[in-house]
C-alpha positions in Angstrom: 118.9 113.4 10.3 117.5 111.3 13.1 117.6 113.2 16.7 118.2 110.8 19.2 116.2 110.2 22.3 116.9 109.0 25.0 120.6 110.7 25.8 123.1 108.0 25.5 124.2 107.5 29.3 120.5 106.9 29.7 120.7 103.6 27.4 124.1 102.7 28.1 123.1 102.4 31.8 119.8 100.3 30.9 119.5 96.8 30.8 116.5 96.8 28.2 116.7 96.7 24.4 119.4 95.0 22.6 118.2 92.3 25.6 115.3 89.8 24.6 113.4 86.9 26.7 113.1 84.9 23.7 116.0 83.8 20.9 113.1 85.2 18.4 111.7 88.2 19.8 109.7 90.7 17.8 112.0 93.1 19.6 114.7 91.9 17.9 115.6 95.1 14.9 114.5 94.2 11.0 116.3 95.5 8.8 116.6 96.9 4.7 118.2 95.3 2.2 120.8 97.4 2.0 121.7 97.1 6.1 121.6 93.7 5.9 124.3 94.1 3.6 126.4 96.5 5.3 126.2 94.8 8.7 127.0 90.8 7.7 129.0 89.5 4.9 126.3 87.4 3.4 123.3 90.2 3.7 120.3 88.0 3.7 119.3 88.9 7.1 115.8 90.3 8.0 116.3 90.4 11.5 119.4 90.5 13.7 120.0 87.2 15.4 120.4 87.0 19.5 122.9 85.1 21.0 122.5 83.4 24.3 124.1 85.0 27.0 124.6 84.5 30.7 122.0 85.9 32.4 120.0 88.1 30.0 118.7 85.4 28.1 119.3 86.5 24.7 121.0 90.1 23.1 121.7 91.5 19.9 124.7 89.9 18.5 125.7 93.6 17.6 126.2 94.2 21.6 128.9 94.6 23.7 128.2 93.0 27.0 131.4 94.4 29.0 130.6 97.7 28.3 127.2 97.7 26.9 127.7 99.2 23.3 126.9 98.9 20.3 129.4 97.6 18.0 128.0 98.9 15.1 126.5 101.6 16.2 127.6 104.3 13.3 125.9 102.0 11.1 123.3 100.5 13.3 119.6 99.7 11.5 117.5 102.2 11.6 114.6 100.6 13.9 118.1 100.9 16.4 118.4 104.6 15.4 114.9 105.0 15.6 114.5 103.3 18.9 112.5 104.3 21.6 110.2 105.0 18.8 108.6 102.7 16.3 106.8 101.9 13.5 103.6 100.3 14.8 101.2 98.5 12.5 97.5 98.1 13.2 95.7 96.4 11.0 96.5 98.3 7.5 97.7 101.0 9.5 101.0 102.5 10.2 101.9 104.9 13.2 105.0 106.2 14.6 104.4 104.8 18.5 106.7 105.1 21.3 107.7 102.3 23.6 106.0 102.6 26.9 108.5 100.6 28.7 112.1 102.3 27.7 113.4 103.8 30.9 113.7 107.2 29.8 110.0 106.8 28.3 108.6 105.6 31.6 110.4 107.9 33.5 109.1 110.9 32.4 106.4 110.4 29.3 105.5 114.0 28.9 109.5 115.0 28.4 109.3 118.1 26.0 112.3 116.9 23.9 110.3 113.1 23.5 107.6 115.2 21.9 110.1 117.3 19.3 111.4 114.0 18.7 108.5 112.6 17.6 107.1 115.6 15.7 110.4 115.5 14.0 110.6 112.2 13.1 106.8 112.3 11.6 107.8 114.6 9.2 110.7 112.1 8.2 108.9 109.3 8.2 105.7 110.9 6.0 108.3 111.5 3.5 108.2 110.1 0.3 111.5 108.6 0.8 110.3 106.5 3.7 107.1 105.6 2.2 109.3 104.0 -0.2 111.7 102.4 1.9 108.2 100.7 3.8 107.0 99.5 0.7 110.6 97.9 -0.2 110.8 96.2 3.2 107.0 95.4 4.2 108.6 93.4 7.3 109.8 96.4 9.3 106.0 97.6 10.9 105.6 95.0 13.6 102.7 95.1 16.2 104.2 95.9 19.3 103.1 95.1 22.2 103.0 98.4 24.7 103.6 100.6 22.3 101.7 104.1 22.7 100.5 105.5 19.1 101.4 108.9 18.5 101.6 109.7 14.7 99.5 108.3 11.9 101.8 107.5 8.7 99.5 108.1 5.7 101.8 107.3 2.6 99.8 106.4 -0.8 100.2 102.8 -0.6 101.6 100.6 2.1 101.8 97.2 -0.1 101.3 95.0 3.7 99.9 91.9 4.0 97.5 91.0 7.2 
């Protein structure tokens, strides 16, 4: 199980993810196979689209502007779940980074719970599971921009492509 960070009325106050600048972000969530398929019809999705939207340029078509939910949230992707963590790639390497710019981030970086977070989540993500999942769906690292490493992922093999 995932442990969520930041607490909910902290993102459901915030005007940042789910929000892009651009109709194709690289903040926009990838996602498996098998999400693609649970979330649209036709599951041949790698990234959730973005809608245009009065004002915040483009969000997740998944969101609720009037009251800034997720509609899908039970079954949201997991670089959603995982959010404000991510999987960072740097050249042939994988970490699980943080994004310097979530509110809840920025506002306090050395929060105690951010850091059980993350040393939770790097002992589900060097799972063999995951490793497995990464290798299926070789689009989900992205290079981030402002993301902070934290945790190296060393599976056996990562199958990426420069």
């Amino acid at each position: 199980m995932i442990k969520q960070f930041p607490a909910s009325k902290i993102c459901i106050g915030c005007l940042g993810c789910c929000r892009f600048a651009e109709k194709r972000s690289i903040w926009h969530p990838s996602v498996t196979g098998p999400e693609a398929k649970r979330l649209l019809k036709d599951g041949s999705l790698k990234k959730i689209p973005a809608v245009h939207c009065e004002g915040a340029n483009y969000i997740c078509i998944f969101l609720r502007v009037q009251d800034n939910l997720c509609s899908v949230y039970s079954r949201r992707p997991l670089e959603c779940r995982l959010y404000p963590f991510l999987i960072n790639r740097r050249g042939k390497k994988i970490f699980l980074a943080v994004h310097s710019a979530c509110l809840a981030v920025e506002k306090d970086p050395e929060n105690p719970r951010l850091k059980e977070c993350a040393r939770a989540l790097g002992k589900i993500l060097t799972k063999r599971d995951f490793a497995r999942l990464l290798k299926d769906n070789p689009h989900l690292p992205q290079r981030y921009p402002g993301a902070v490493n934290l945790i190296e992922l060393k599976p056996v093999r990562w199958n990426l492509k420069p």
